[in-house]
C-alpha positions, 0 to 999 in steps of 0.5 A: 473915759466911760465906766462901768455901772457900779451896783445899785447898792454903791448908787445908793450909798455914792449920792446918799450925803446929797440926798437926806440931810438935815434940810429934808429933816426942817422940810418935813418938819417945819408945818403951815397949816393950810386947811379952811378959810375961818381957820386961816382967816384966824390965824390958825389960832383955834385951839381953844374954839374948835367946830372947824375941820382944820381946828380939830387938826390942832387940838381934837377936842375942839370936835367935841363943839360940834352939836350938829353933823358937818361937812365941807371943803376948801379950795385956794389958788396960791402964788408962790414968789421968790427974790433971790440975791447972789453976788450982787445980782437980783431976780425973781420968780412966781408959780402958781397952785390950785389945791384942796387944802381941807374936806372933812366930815364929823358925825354928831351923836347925841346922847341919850338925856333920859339916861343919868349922863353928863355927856351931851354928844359924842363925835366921830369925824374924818378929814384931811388937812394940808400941812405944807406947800412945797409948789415954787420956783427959784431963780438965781444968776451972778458972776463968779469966779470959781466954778462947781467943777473945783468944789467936785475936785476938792472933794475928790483930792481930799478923799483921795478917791481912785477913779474906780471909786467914782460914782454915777452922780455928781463928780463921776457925771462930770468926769463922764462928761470931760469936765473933770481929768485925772493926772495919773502922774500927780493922782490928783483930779483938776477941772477942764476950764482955765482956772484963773477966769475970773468970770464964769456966768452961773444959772440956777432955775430950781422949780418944786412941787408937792405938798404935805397932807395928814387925814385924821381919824377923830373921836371926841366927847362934850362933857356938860358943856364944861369939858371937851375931850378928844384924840386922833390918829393921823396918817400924813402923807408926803410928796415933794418934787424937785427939778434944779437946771444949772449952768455955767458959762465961761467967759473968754474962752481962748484955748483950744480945749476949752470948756465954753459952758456946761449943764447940770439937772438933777431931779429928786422925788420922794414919798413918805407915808407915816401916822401920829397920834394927838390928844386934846382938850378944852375947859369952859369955867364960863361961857366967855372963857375957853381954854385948850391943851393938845399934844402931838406924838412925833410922826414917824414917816417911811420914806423913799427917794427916786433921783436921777441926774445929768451933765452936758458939756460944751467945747470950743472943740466939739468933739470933747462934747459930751452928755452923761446920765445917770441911772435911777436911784432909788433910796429908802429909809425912815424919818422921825419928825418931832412932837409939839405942845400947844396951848390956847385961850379964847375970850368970847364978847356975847354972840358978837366977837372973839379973840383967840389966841395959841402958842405952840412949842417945837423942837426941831433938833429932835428930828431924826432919820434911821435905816429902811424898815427890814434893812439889813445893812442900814446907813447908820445916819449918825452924821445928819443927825447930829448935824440937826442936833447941833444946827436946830432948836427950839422955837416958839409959834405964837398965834393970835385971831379976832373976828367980830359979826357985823350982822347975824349973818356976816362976820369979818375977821383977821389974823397973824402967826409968827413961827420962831426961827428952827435955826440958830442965829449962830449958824445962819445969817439971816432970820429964819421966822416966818410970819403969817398976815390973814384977813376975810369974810364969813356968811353963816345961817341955820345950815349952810357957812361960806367963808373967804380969806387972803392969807399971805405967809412970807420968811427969808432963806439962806442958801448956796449953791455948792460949796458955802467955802467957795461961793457967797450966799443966795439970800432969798425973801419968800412968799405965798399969796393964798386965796381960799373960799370953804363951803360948809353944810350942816345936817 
């Protein structure tokens, strides 16, 4: 019943089509900005505003604000919740985070006014800007009636797959554990439960952590308080983590031989590394109105994958029990995410209040996987690339933010984003927007600025756990509860 270990090369190209698929490319691309408490207190709408650390992450030119040197730091505790719904069933469940989401330092040099210029400062700053969360845990539970083990023989049969062609994942995992046999009279593969059960108890419990993070290397000018200028080099970074335990228990098991549950892990961890570039923009015509424009290049990331996965299996008859594990698998490849195109206005009321406002343009159907720099027989990825082609569009993201100083030292404010679904309604059932709701307090003097915001983000999911033909869809309502606090010192 136990085989022999096939290469690294063939683990590799076995698990490939579990592993990088158009959903890693939405994952890696789809970006919340985290950063500081004004910037979400804001919505993120600060294009046109800039003197922020995540504002500049935005549009660089917004350095070009800044007349004094700046440094500061943000924490945030979030909760990440979800409610799924599959098959009738309800559950929910929560995980808490503690991260930095922003630190940064910008330099201002003043220029010279003996000297015939119209440049008042330059600038020079570096920070470092969380982009994504990926910290959650999800629950599901529900009553089927068919199993993950039939979607594996199907898979099988219809590949006519020889046993030598069995992989050390998934379906060759099941056939080591004795939940798969193989009829050498008929050649086809069948799961080891009574098939015409009806009721079989699925668990699933997937649980992630990690996060997205892109440190900026940022140069800007102030041109006669008319026109600012600037452009970064970003260097983003990935590390996503997932661990997914599910079960399946069989009710009513009445033949000797029957399999009375079984447990399958997986557990996936990839890192990535990759630069952008962003140039920006802001015009002043008066001091009541700013406008800004930035572009961002597509990211280009080099990737690698670690996953590894197991099976245990559980008779009436314990001596069929069985636990079987895979080797390491390791994966290694590149990844394009795809550009953006912002554009931002803000109106300022005297020294007292503001409203800001951006919109930004995304294609998602522009991402793209390739083969491992220096891969010499690279996986041509034309499959998942047109998959996200054909899946994914364009999507609008409209922010808008207001704050008003209550007194010369404290100011309230508010915000709201709403990022247009990266998935065509024809190919999901439910809206996959996602919308952010923020509000908080700020406290500035000569020197020193201490700022608080709750920022809630929250969207719906769509997912399955294996086979869409064979199983109903898990619905999911998701959100993030962040509570944030930036310090900021000015010298």
């Amino acid at each position: 019943m136990k085989r022999i270990l096939t290469t690294l090369v063939g683990i590799s190209v076995a698990i490939f089509g579990y592993s990088q698929n158009e959903t890693d490319a939405l994952r890696y691309s789809y970006l919340n900005y985290g950063g500081t408490a004004r910037f979400n207190g804001l919505g993120g709408a600060m294009g046109a505003l800039g003197a922020d650390m995540s504002a500049i992450s935005i549009n660089p030119a917004g350095m070009g604000r800044y007349s004094r040197s700046d440094f500061s730091f943000t924490g945030n505790v979030t909760f990440a919740g979800a409610e799924s719904e599959y098959n009738n069933s309800f559950n929910s469940d929560t995980k808490g985070n503690f991260n930095i989401p922003n630190i940064g330092v910008v330099f201002a040099v003043p220029i010279d006014f003996n000297k015939a210029s119209m440049w008042r400062y330059f600038q020079v700053g570096i920070s470092t800007n969380r982009t994504n969360d990926f910290h959650g845990r999800t629950r599901v539970e529900g009553i089927n009636d068919n199993s993950m083990l039939l979607s594996y023989t199907n898979y099988l049969n219809n590949n006519n797959i020889p046993l030598s062609g069995l992989s050390d994942f998934y379906e060759g995992q099941a056939f080591d554990a004795n939940l798969l046999l193989f009829d050498s009279i008929s050649n086809l593969y069948v799961p080891w439960y009574d098939t015409a059960n009806s009721e079989i108890n699925q668990r699933s419990k997937t649980t992630t952590r990690g996060a997205q993070y892109q440190t900026d290397i940022t140069f800007s000018g102030n041109y006669d308080g008319k026109l600012y200028v600037g452009g970064s080099i970003g260097f983003p970074r990935i590390r996503y983590n997932s661990t997914r335990t599910f079960t399946e228990t069989f009710a009513n098991p009445d033949a000797v031989l029957d399999t009375e549950n079984y447990t399958f892990e997986e557990n996936v961890s990839t890192t990535g590394s990759g630069f952008n570039i962003k140039l920006g923009a802001i015009f002043v015509p008066v001091k009541s109105v700013r406008f800004g424009l930035a572009v961002h290049t597509p990211t280009w990331y080099s990737m690698s994958d670690s996953y590894n996965t197991n099976f245990t299996s559980n008779f009436i008859d314990n001596f069929y029990n069985e636990r079987a594990e895979s080797p390491e698998g390791i994966y290694d490849y590149r990844l394009r995410t795809p550009g953006r195109l912002i554009a931002s206005a803000a109106f300022l009321y005297k020294k007292r209040g503001l409203i800001s406002m951006e919109y930004e343009l995304i294609d998602y159907s522009n991402a793209s996987f390739n083969g491992a720099q220096g891969d010499l027989n690279p996986y041509n990825f034309d499959i998942e690339n047109n998959t996200v082609n054909d899946i994914y569009q364009t999507a609008n993201i409209l922010k808008v933010g207001g704050e008003y100083r209550v007194t010369n030292h404290w100011t309230v404010r508010g915000g709201y984003a709403y990022f247009g679904s990266p998935i065509k309604d024809e190919v999901s059932l439910v809206d996959n927007s996602r919308t952010n709701i923020s509000g908080g307090i700020g406290f500035k003097n000569q020197s020193f600025s201490l700022d608080f915001t709750f920022l809630r983000t929250q969207w719906q999911e769509e997912s399955y756990l294996y086979d869409p033909e064979l199983v109903e869809p898990i619905i999911t309502d998701r959100y993030i509860n962040n509570f944030m606090v930036t310090a900021g010192f000015r010298f």
